[in-house]
C-alpha positions as semicolon CSV with decimal commas, in nm:
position;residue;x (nm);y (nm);z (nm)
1;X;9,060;12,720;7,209
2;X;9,314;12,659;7,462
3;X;9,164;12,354;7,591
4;X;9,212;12,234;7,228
5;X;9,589;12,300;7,209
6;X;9,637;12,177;7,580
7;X;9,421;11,871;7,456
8;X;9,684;11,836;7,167
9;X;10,007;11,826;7,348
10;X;9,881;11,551;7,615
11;X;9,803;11,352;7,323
12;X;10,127;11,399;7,181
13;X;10,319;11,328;7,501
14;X;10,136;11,025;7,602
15;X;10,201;10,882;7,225
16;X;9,841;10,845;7,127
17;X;9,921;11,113;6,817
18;X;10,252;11,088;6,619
19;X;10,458;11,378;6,573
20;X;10,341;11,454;6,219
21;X;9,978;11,400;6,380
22;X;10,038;11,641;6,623
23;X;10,189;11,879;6,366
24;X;9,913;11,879;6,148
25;X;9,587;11,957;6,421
26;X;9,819;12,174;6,645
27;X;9,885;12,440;6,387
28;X;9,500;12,421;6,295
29;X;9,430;12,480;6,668
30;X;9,715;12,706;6,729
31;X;9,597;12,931;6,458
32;X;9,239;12,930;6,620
33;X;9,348;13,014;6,930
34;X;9,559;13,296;6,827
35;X;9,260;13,445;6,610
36;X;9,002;13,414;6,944
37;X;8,828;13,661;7,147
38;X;8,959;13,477;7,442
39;X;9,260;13,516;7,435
40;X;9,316;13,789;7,675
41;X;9,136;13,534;7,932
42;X;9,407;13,315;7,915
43;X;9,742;13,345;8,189
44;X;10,054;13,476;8,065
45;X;10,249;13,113;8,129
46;X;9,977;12,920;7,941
47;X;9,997;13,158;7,627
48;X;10,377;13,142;7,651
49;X;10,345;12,745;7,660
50;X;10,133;12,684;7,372
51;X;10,261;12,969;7,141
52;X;10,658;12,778;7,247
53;X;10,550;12,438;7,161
54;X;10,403;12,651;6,793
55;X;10,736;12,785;6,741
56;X;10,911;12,405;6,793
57;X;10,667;12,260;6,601
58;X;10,828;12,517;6,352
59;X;11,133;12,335;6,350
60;X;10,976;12,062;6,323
61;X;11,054;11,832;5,925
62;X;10,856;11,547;5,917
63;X;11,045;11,435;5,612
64;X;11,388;11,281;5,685
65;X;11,537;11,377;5,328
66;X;11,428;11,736;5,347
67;X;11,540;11,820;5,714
68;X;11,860;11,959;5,768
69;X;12,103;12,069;6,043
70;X;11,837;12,285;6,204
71;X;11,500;12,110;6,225
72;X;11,370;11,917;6,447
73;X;11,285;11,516;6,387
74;X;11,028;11,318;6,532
75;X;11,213;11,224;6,895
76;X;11,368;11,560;6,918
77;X;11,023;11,742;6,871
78;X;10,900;11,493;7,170
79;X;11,154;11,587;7,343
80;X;11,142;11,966;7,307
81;X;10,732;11,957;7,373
82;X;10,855;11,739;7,715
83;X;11,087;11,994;7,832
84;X;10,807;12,295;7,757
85;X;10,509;12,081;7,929
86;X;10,764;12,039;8,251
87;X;10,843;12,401;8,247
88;X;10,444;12,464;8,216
89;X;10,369;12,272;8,513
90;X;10,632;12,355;8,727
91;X;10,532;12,755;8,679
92;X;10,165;12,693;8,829
């Protein structure tokens, strides 16, 4: 299920999904891979990863006239997911 998510947030980051793409499957898989059996097989920076980019994606308002203050738009998603994936890779 992880593969899925990890899948997911390359796809984002290298622009082949748009942000409200990437919202829509990542929760789907997100949800999956918090419900799995194997999730116990899974490191401790990976599960902090995906379940961080879950909790931006949170933030996230694809809809300009109903985000406020405190959600995230399209570029500043992008750029929150960025900052996770280089924190990610800098931890293996």
């Amino acid at each position: 299920m992880t593969n899925a998510s990890l899948w997911l947030i390359d796809s984002f980051l290298s622009g082949a999904l748009s942000a409200s793409e990437f919202d829509k499957h990542y929760s789907v898989a997100w949800r999956n891979y918090r419900d799995s059996d194997d999730i116990n097989e899974i490191d401790e920076n990976t599960k902090l990863y995906v379940d961080c980019v879950f909790t931006a994606l949170d933030l996230y308002c694809s809809d300009p006239k109903l985000r406020d203050d405190n959600y995230l738009d399209d570029c500043a998603l992008l750029s929150e997911v960025a900052s996770l994936n280089k924190r990610w890779r800098g931890s293996d």
